[in-house]
C-alpha positions in Angstrom: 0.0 0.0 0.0 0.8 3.7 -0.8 0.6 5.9 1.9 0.0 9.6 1.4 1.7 11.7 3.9 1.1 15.6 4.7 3.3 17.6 6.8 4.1 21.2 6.6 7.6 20.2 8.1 10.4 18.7 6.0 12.1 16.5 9.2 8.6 15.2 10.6 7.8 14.5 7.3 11.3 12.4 6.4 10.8 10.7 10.1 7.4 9.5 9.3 8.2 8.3 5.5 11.1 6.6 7.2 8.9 4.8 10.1 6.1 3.8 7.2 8.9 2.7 4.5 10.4 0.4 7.4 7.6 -1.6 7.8 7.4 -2.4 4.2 5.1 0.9 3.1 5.5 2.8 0.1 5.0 6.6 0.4 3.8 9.9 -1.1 4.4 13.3 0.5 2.0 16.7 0.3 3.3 19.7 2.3 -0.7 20.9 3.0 -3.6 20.3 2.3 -4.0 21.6 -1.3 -1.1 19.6 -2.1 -2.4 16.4 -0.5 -6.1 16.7 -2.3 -4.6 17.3 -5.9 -2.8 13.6 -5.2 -6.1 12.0 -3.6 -8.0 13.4 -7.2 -5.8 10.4 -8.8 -7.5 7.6 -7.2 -4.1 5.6 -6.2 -4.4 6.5 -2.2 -6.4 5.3 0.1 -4.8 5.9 3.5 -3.6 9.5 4.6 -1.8 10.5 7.2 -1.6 14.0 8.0 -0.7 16.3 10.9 -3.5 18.4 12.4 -1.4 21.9 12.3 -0.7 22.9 8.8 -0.4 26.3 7.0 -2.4 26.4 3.7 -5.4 24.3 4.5 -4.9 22.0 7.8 -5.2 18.7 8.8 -8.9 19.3 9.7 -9.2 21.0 6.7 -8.1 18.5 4.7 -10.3 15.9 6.4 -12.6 18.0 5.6 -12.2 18.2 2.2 -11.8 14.1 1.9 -15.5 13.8 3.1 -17.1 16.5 0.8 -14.9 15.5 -2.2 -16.6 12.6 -4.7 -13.3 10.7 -4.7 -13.0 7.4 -6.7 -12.9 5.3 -3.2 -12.6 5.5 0.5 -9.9 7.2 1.8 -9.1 6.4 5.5 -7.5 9.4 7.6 -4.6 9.4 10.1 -4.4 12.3 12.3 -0.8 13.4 13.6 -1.2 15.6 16.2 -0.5 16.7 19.5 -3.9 17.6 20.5 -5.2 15.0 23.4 -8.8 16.7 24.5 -11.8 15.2 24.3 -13.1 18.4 23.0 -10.3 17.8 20.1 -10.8 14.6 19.2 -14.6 15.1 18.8 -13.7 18.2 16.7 -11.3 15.4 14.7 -13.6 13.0 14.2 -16.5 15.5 13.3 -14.1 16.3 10.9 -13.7 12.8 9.2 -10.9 11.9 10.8 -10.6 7.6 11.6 -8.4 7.6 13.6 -5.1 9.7 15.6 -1.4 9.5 16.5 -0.5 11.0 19.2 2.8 13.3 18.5 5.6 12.4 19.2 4.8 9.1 17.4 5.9 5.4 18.0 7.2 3.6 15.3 5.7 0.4 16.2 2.5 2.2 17.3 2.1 4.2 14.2 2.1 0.7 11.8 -0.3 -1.3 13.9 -2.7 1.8 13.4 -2.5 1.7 9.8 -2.8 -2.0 9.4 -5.9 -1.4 11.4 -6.9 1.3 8.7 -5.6 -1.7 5.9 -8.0 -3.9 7.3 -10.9 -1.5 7.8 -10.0 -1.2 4.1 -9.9 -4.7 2.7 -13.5 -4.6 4.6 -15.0 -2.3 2.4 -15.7 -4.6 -0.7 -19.2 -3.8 -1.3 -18.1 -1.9 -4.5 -16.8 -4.9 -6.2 -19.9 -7.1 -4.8 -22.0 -4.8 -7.0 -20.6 -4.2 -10.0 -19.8 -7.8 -10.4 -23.3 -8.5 -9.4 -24.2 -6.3 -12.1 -22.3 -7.5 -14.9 -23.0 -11.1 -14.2 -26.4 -9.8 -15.5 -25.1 -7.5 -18.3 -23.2 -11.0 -19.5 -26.2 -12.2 -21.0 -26.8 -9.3 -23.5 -23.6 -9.1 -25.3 -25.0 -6.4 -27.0 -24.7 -3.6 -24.2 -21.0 -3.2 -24.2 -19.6 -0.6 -21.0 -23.4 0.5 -20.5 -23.1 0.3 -17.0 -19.9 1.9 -16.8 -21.5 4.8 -19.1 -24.5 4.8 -16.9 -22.6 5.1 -13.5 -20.7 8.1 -15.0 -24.1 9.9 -16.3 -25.7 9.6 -13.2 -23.0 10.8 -11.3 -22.5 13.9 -13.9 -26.5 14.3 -13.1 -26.5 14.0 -9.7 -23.6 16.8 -8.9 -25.7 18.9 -11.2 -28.4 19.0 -8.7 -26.3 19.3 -5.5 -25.2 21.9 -7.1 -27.8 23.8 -7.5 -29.6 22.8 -4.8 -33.5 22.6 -5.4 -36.1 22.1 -2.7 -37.2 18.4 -3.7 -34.0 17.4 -5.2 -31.2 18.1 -2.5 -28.4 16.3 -3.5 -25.2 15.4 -0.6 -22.4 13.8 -1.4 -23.5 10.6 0.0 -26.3 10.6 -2.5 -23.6 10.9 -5.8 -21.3 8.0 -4.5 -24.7 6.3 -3.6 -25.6 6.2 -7.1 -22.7 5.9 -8.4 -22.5 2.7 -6.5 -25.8 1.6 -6.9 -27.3 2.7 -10.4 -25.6 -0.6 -12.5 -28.0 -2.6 -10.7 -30.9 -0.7 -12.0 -31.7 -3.8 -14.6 -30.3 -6.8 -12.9 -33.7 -8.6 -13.1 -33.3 -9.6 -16.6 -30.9 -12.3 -14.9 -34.6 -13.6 -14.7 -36.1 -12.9 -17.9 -35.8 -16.2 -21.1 -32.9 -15.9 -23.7 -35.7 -15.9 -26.5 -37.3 -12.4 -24.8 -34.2 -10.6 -23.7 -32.3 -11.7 -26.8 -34.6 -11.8 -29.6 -33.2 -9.4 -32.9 -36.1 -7.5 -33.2 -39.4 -5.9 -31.9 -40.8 -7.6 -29.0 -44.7 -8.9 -29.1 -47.0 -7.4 -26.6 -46.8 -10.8 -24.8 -42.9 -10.7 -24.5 -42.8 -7.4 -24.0 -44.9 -7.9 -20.7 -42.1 -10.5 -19.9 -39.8 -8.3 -20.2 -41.2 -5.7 -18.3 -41.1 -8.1 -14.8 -37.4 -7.6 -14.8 -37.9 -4.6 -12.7 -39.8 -6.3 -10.2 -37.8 -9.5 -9.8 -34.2 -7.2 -9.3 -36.7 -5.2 -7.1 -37.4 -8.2 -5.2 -34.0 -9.4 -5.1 -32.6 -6.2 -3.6 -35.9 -6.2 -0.8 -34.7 -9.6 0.4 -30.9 -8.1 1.1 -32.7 -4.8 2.4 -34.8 -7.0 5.0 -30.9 -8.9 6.1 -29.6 -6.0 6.3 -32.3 -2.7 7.3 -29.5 -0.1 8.0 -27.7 -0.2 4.3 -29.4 2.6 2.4 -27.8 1.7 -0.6 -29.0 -1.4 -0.6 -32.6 0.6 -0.1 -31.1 2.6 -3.4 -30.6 -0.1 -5.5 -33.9 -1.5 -4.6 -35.9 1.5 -5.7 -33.5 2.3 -8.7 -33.9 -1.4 -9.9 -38.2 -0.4 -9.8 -38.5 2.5 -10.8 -36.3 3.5 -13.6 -38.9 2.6 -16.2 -41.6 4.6 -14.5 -42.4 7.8 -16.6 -42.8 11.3 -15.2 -46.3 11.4 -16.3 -47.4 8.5 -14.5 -48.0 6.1 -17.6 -44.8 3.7 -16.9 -44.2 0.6 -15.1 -44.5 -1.2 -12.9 -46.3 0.8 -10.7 -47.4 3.6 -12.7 -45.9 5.8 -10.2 -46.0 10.2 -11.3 -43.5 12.7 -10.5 -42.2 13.2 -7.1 -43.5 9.8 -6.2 -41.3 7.9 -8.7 -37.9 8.2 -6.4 -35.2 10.9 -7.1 -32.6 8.0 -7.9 -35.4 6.4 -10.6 -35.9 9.8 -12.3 -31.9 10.1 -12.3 -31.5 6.7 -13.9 -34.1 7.2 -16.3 -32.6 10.1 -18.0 -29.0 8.0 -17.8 -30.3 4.6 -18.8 -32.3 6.0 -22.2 -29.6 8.2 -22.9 -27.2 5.5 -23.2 -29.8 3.2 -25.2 -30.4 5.9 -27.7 -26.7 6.0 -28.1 -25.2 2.7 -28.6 -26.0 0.6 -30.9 -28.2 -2.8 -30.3 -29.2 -5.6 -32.3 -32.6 -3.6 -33.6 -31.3 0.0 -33.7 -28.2 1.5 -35.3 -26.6 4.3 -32.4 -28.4 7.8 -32.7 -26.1 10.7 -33.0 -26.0 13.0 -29.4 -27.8 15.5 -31.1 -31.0 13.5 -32.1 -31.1 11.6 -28.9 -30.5 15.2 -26.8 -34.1 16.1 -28.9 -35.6 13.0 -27.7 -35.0 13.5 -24.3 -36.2 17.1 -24.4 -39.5 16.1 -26.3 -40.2 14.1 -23.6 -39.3 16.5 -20.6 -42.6 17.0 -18.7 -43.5 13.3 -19.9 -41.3 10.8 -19.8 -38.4 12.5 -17.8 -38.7 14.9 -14.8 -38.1 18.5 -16.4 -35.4 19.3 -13.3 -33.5 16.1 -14.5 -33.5 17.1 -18.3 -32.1 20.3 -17.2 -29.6 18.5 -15.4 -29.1 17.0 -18.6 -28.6 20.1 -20.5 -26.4 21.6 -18.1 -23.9 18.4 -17.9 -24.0 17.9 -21.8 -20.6 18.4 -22.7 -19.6 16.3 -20.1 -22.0 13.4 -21.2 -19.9 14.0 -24.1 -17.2 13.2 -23.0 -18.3 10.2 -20.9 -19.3 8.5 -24.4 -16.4 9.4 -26.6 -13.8 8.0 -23.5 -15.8 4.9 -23.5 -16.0 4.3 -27.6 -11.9 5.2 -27.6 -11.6 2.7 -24.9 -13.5 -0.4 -27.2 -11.9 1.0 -30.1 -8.6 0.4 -28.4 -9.5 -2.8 -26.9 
């Protein structure tokens, strides 16, 4: 593991990369806080250590900063300091902070506290759970390609939109984006339960199949109740749940399976909707060739008001570039693959 140190002084600094490296770490230096989120914005580190007193943005600061940034993964937070209150040590871990070293440090102390933060860590492997939950259902349409990849990454652009601007009825915290994030590739893993002659057939469906088709929403919503009811207290298990029901619900009430309107469908739903058809209108699939951005941006905002919550589509319009993006990276990674 790569540790990310943050220290302000050059010989604390050298004495704690020197502790770390001797018990077999590998390390990264910051000299404040600015320094240290510009590395964390790279994804490689996951473990921080930082001293509390710091010119240029702080220790608290910078923990801070870790809990209100979307970062890729978890990061787990050292704090180096010399502060022993109560009073400070609330104020710490109000902060974010997991854990503290007390200054000056002890070289053995200081590595049993971060294998304790390693295997806090190695704990947190609901991410992978998930996704590989969700591809194992993606497996069985060949057709899809990095959907869910492109899906995660529109939702997310949607979802800082509106935390952003900040709307009564469609607050938005960070815990909601990385929520999503997590969550939104389950939104169809019910077709694990629909027949290879419905979910794969090269063409239009029949009323009858298309009715088949149609359960999936409420056998991944089942699915996701029965993990919910094991385990009450996960709300992104509750999250996946309603995103796996109600992303084909239609603003206007007239979707399935519930033929829930507006505010009632949940906010994750209405995000996912937006994401999913996006995505659908732009790839290409075994009965549609892929629509150019511009004709499926029209779609969408013909069907603002009935299909798609209005706030969403202007979420939409406001993240287009970077839905852009999000495509073009994805066909330049299959291209190059």
């Amino acid at each position: 593991m790569n540790v990310l140190t943050v220290d302000d002084d050059d010989i604390a600094l050298e004495m704690l990369n020197m502790a770390l490296e001797q018990s077999g770490y590998e390390t990264t230096s910051a000299r404040n806080g600015h320094e240290a989120m510009a590395i964390l914005r790279r994804g490689e580190h996951r473990l921080v250590i930082t001293d509390w007193e710091m010119p240029s943005m702080d220790g608290l600061a910078l923990c801070n900063a870790i809990r209100q940034e979307d970062l890729p993964t978890y990061v787990y937070t050292i704090m180096l300091t010399s502060h022993h209150g109560v009073d400070q040590v609330v104020e710490g871990m109000n902060a974010g902070a997991d854990d503290f070293i007390a200054k000056p440090f002890s070289p053995q102390e200081l590595t049993v506290r971060v294998r304790a933060g390693e295997r806090i860590l190695s704990m947190e492997t609901r991410e992978v759970a998930i996704f590989a939950m969700a591809k194992l259902a993606e497996s069985r349409d060949p057709e899809t390609g990095s959907h869910l990849e492109r899906v995660q990454e529109y939702c997310r652009a949607l979802a800082k939109h509106l935390g952003a601007v900040n709307k009564p009825g469609y607050e938005v915290d960070v815990q909601f984006i990385r929520t999503i994030y997590l969550t939104s590739p389950l939104h169809d893993i019910g077709k694990i339960g629909i027949p290879d002659s419905v979910l794969l057939k090269p063409g239009r469906l029949s009323d009858r199949e298309f009715e088949i088709m149609k359960t999936h929403t409420r056998i991944g919503a089942e699915t996701l109740d029965a993990a919910v009811r094991q385990f009450p207290d996960a709300k992104f298990l509750m999250m996946a749940r309603d995103v796996s029901l109600a992303h084909h619900e239609r603003f206007d009430g007239t979707g399935y399976p519930r033929g829930l309107a507006g505010a009632n469908i949940p906010l994750s739903g209405r995000i996912v909707a937006v994401a999913d058809v996006y995505d659908a209108l732009t790839t290409k699939r075994v009965y549609k060739h892929a629509f150019a951005h511009d004709l499926a941006k029209a779609i969408i905002l013909e069907e603002a008001g009935s299909h798609f919550d209005p706030e969403i589509v202007s979420a939409f319009l406001a993240m287009e570039n970077e839905f852009i993006r999000i495509r073009e990276h994805y066909a330049e990674t299959a291209q190059a693959a």
